[in-house]
C-alpha positions as CSV (number, residue, x, y, z in Angstrom):
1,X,205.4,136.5,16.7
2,X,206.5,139.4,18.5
3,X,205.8,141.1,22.4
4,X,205.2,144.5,22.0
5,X,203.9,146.8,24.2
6,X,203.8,150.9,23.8
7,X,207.7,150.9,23.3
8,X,210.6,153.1,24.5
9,X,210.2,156.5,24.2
10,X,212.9,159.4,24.9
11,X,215.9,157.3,24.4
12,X,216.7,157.8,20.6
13,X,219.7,159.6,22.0
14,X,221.4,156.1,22.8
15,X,220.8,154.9,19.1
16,X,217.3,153.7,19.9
17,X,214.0,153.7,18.2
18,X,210.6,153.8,20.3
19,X,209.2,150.5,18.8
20,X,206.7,148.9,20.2
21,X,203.3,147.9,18.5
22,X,203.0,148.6,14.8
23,X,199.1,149.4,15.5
24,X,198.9,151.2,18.9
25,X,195.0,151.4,18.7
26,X,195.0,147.8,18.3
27,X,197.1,147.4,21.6
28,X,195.4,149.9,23.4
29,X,192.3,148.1,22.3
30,X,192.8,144.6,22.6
31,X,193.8,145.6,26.2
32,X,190.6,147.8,27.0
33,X,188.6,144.5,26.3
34,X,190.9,142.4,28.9
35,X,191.2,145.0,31.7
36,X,194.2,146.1,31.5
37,X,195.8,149.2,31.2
38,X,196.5,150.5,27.4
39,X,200.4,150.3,27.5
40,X,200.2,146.1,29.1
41,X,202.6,144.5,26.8
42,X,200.9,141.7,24.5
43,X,201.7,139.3,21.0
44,X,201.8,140.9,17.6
45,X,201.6,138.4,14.4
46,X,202.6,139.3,11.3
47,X,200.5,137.0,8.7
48,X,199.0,133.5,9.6
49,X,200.0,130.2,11.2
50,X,200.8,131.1,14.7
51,X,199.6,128.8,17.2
52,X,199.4,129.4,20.9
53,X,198.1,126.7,23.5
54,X,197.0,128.0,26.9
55,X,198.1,125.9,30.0
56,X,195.3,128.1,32.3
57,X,191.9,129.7,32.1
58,X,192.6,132.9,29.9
59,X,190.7,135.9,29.5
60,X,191.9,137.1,25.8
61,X,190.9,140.0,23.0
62,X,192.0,139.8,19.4
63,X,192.4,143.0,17.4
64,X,194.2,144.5,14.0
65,X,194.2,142.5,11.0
66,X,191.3,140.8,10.0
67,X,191.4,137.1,9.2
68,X,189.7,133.5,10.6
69,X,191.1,132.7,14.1
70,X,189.8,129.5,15.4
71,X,189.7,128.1,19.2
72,X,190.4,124.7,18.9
73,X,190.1,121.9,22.0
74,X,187.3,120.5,24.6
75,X,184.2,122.6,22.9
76,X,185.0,121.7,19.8
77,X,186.4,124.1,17.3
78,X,184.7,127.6,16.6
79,X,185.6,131.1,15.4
80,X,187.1,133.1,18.0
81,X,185.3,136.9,17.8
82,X,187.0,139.9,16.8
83,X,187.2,143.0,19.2
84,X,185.1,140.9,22.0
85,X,186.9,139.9,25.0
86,X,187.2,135.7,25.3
87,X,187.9,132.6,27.5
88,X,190.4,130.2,26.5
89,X,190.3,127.0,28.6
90,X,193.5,125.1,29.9
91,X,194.6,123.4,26.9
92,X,192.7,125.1,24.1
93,X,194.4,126.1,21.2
94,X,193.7,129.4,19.0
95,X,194.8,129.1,16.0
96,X,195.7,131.9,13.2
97,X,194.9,132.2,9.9
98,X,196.1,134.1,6.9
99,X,194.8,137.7,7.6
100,X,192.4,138.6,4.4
101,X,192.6,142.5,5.7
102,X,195.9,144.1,7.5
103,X,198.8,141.9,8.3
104,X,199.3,143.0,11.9
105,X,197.1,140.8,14.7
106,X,197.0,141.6,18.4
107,X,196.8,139.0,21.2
108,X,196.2,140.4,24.6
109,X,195.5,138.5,28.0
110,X,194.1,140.0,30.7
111,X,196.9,140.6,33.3
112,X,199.1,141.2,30.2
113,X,202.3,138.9,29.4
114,X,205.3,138.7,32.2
115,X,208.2,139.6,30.8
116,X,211.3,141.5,32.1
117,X,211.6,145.3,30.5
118,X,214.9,146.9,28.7
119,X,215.1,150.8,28.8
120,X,211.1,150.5,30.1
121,X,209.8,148.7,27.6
122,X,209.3,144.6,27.0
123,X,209.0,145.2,23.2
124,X,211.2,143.6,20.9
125,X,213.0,145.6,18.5
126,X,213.7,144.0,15.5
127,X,216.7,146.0,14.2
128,X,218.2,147.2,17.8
129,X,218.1,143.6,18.7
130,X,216.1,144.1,22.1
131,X,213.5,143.1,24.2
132,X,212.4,139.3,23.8
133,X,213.6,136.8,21.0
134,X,210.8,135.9,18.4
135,X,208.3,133.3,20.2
136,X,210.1,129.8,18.5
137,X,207.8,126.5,18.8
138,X,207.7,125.4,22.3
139,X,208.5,128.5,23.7
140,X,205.8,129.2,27.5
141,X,205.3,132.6,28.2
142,X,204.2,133.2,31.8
143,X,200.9,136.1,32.7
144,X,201.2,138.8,35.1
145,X,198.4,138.5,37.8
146,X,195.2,140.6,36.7
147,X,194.7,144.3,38.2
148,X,191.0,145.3,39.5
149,X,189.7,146.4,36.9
150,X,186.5,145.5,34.6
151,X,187.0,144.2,30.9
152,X,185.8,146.5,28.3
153,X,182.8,146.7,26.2
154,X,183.3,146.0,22.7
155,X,184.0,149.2,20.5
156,X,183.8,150.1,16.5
157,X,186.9,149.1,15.4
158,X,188.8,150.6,12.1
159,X,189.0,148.2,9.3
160,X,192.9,147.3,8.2
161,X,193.8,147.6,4.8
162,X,193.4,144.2,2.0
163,X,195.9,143.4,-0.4
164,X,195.0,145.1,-3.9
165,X,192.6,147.7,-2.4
166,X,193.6,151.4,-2.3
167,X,194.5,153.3,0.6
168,X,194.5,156.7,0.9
169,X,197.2,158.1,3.8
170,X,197.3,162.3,4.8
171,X,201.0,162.9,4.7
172,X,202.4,166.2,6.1
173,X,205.1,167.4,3.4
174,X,208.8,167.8,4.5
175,X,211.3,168.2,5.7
176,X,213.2,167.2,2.4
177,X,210.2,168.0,0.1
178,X,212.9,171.3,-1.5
179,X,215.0,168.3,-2.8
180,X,212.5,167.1,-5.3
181,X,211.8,169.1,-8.3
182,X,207.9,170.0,-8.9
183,X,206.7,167.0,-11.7
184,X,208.1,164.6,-8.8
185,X,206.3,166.5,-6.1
186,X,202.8,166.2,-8.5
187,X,204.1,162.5,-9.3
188,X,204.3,161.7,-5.7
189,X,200.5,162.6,-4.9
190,X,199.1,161.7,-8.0
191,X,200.5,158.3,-8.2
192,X,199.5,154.5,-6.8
193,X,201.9,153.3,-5.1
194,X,202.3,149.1,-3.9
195,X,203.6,147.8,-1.0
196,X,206.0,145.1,-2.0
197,X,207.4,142.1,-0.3
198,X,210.8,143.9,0.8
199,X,208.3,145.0,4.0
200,X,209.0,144.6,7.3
201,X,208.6,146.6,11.1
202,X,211.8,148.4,10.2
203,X,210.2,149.6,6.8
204,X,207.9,148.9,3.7
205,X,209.8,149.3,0.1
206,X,207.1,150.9,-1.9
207,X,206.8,150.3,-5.9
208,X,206.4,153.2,-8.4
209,X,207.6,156.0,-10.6
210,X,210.7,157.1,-9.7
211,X,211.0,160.3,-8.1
212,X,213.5,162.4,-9.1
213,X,215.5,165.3,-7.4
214,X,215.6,168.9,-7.9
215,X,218.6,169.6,-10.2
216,X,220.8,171.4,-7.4
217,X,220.4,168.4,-5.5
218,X,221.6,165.8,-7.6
219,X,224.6,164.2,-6.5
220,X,224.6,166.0,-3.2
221,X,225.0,163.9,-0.1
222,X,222.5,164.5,3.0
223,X,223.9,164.6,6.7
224,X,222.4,161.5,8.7
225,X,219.2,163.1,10.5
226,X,216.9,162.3,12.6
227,X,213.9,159.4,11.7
228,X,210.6,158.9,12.6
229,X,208.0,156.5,12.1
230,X,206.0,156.8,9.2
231,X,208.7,158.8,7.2
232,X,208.9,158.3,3.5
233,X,212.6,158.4,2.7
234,X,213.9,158.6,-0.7
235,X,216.6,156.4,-1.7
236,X,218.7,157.0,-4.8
237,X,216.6,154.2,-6.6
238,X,213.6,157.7,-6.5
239,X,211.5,154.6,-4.7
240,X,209.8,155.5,-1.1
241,X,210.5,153.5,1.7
242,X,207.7,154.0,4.6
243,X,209.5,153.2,7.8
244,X,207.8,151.7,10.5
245,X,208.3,151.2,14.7
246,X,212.1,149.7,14.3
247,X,213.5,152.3,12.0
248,X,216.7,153.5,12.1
249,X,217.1,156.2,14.1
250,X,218.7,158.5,12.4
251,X,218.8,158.2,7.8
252,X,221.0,159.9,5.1
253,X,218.8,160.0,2.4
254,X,215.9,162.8,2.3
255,X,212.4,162.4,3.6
256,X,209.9,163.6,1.2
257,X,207.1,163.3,3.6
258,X,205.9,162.0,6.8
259,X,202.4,159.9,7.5
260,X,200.1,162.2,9.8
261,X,199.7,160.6,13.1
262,X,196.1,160.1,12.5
263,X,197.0,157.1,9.8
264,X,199.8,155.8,10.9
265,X,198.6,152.8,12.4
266,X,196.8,151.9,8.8
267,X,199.4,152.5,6.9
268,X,201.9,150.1,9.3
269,X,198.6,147.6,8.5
270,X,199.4,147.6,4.7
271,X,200.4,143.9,3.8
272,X,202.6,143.6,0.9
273,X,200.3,144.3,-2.3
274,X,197.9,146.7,-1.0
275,X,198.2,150.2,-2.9
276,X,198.2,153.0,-1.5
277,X,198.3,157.0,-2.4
278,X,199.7,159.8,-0.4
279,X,197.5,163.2,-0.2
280,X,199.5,166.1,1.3
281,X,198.4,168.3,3.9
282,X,199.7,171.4,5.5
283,X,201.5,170.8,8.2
284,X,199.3,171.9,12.0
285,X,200.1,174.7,13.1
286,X,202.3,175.3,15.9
């Protein structure tokens, strides 16, 4: 279990990625329902069995992944609601289970946590190595003091992704698209694609037909340039990886496409198994 908040952007210059919360609307969300402003650093899960105990009255919001969450202590145990604003009493326990849709869950508190900021941002960033260590059992995380503000209304809320459906992500082409020959091009849209367990916030290995490159390209090396998240680099293995908020910054192998901003946040919800297929679009205009 992670803190993540909107991340660090404009500093890829110093080798740095912009991180932050795999599923912004989620954040931005979760926080809404609390009070707080969209950006308030919060917990991100990945999968099930987290357990947090709160030693004060909490006002909390879970969003992303979809999966039982129980509230354990005085009241007796019940199901904690999804996408409603919540009070946790001193001493109760919510509980995580194994998410049945996404693998992504946000945990937000009203005031948001307390914890000190590198290069603006309190998110951790799994492959620079910033921001906070992984919560470890035992670990106390102390909560800012609440702005005015009201909590929000409950919202529609986009369903995540389950393991074995089919996902369909726009993809704007590019910019390495010219390095794959035409039947890999066709291969690449027409084909199912699954998320395998080599997945992580840096990137998701993706399992398929290999794509091959353009014969003027083979064995020709690529400059390292620049990354971004949701870009589906091409190793020499013709497999995609779809990199995710801690990607490298900068990659030597060429990007066949990159996930349009409107999907990006599903497809960093895919848990290892979904499937997903890729359905180009031309790029917006400038």
């Amino acid at each position: 279990m992670l803190v993540e908040d909107l991340g660090r952007a404009g500093v890829a210059a110093l080798g740095v990625s912009v991180s932050g919360a795999a599923d912004r609307g989620a954040l931005r969300e979760a926080n809404r329902l609390v009070g707080n402003v969209p950006g308030t650093a919060a917990l991100e899960a990945a999968g099930g069995g987290a357990v947090l105990r709160a030693h004060g009255e909490l006002l909390v919001a879970v969003t992303g992944a979809e999966g039982p969450v129980i509230i354990e202590g005085r009241r007796g145990d019940a199901l904690a609601p999804r996408g409603r604003a919540f009070v946790l009493l001193p001493d109760e326990r919510l509980v995580l289970g194994e998410p049945e849709r996404g693998i992504r869950t946000v945990i937000a508190v009203r005031g948001g946590l307390d914890v000190p900021g590198i290069l603006g941002s309190a998110s951790t960033d799994t492959l620079a190595g910033l921001g906070p260590a992984a919560l470890a059992p035992g670990d106390r995380l102390a909560v800012a003091p609440a702005r005015r503000g009201a909590v929000g209304a409950p919202g529609p809320l986009p369903r995540p992704p389950a393991s074995g459906a089919t996902t369909l992500l726009d993809v704007v082409l590019g910019p390495r698209d010219d390095w794959f020959d035409e039947a890999s091009l066709a291969r690449f849209a027409d084909a199912e694609w699954v998320v395998t367990p080599r997945s992580d916030r840096v990137g998701a290995r993706l399992d398929g037909p290999a794509l091959a490159r353009a014969p003027r390209f083979e064995g020709v090396e690529l400059p390292s340039e620049g990354l971004v998240p949701g870009a589906l680099q091409v190793p020499p293995d013709g497999r995609p990886i779809l990199f995710g908020r801690d990607h490298p910054v900068t990659g030597g192998y060429p990007v066949i496409a990159v996930v349009a901003a409107v999907d990006l946040d599903l497809a960093l919800q895919l848990p290892p198994g979904a499937r997903v297929r890729f359905r180009p679009r031309p790029p917006t205009p400038a």
